[in-house]
N, C-alpha and C positions, 0 to 999 in steps of 0.2 A: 764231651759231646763229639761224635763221630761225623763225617759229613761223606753220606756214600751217595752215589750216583750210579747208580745200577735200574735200569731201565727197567727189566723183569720182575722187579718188587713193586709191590700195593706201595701209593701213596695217598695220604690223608690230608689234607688241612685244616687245623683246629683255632677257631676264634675262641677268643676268650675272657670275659667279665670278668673283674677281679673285686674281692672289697676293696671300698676307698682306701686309701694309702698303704695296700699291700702288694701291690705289683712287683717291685722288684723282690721280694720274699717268695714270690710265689715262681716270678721267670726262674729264680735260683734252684726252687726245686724239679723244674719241670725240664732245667738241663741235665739235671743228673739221673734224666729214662734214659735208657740206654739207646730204642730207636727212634729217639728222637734229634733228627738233624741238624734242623734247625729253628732256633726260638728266639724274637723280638720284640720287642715294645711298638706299641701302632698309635697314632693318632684317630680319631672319631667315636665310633659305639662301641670299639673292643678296646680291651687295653693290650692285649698278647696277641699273636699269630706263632704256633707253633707248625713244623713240616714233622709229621713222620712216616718213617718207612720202616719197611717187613716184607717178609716172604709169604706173608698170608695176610688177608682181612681179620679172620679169627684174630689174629696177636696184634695189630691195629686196635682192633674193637675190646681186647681185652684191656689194655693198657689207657684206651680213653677211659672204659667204664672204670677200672678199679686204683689207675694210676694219676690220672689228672683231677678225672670228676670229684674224686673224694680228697684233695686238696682241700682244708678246712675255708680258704680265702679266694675259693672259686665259687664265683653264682652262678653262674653257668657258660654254656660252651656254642657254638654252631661248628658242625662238620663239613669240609666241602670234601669231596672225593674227585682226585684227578679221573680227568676223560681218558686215560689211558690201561683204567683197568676195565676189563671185562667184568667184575662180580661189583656186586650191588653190596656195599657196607650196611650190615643190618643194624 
């Protein structure tokens, strides 16, 4: 897991439901995206918080949809999108 800081790239942030007692099964897989920078364990309604970054929203939105979402031990996600990109994550 890479940890870049480069201003000029889209950034995401992805909450994330996990099944009961699969969280750390699931953080393990979700550090081995490659743009994804950084990934933790949270206290209250989520159990993950992942950071990713790209040079596009398209490769953001790719990687949510075919790379976390289908995580067998994933119930679902909420997106936030930093205020520092111009385009709207579809």
């Amino acid at each position: 897991m890479s940890i870049a800081n480069n201003s000029s790239r889209s950034k995401i942030f992805i909450l994330i439901n996990c099944v009961d007692g699969k969280i750390d099964s699931v953080l393990e897989q979700i550090k081995k995206i490659d743009i994804v920078t950084q990934v933790q364990k949270t206290d209250g309604a989520y159990d993950l918080i992942a950071i990713l970054e790209a040079d596009t929203n398209d490769e953001l939105k790719k990687t949510l949809m075919h790379k976390i979402r289908t995580i067998d031990d994933v119930k679902y996600t909420l997106t936030l999108r930093s205020s520092l990109d111009d385009e709207v994550l579809g």
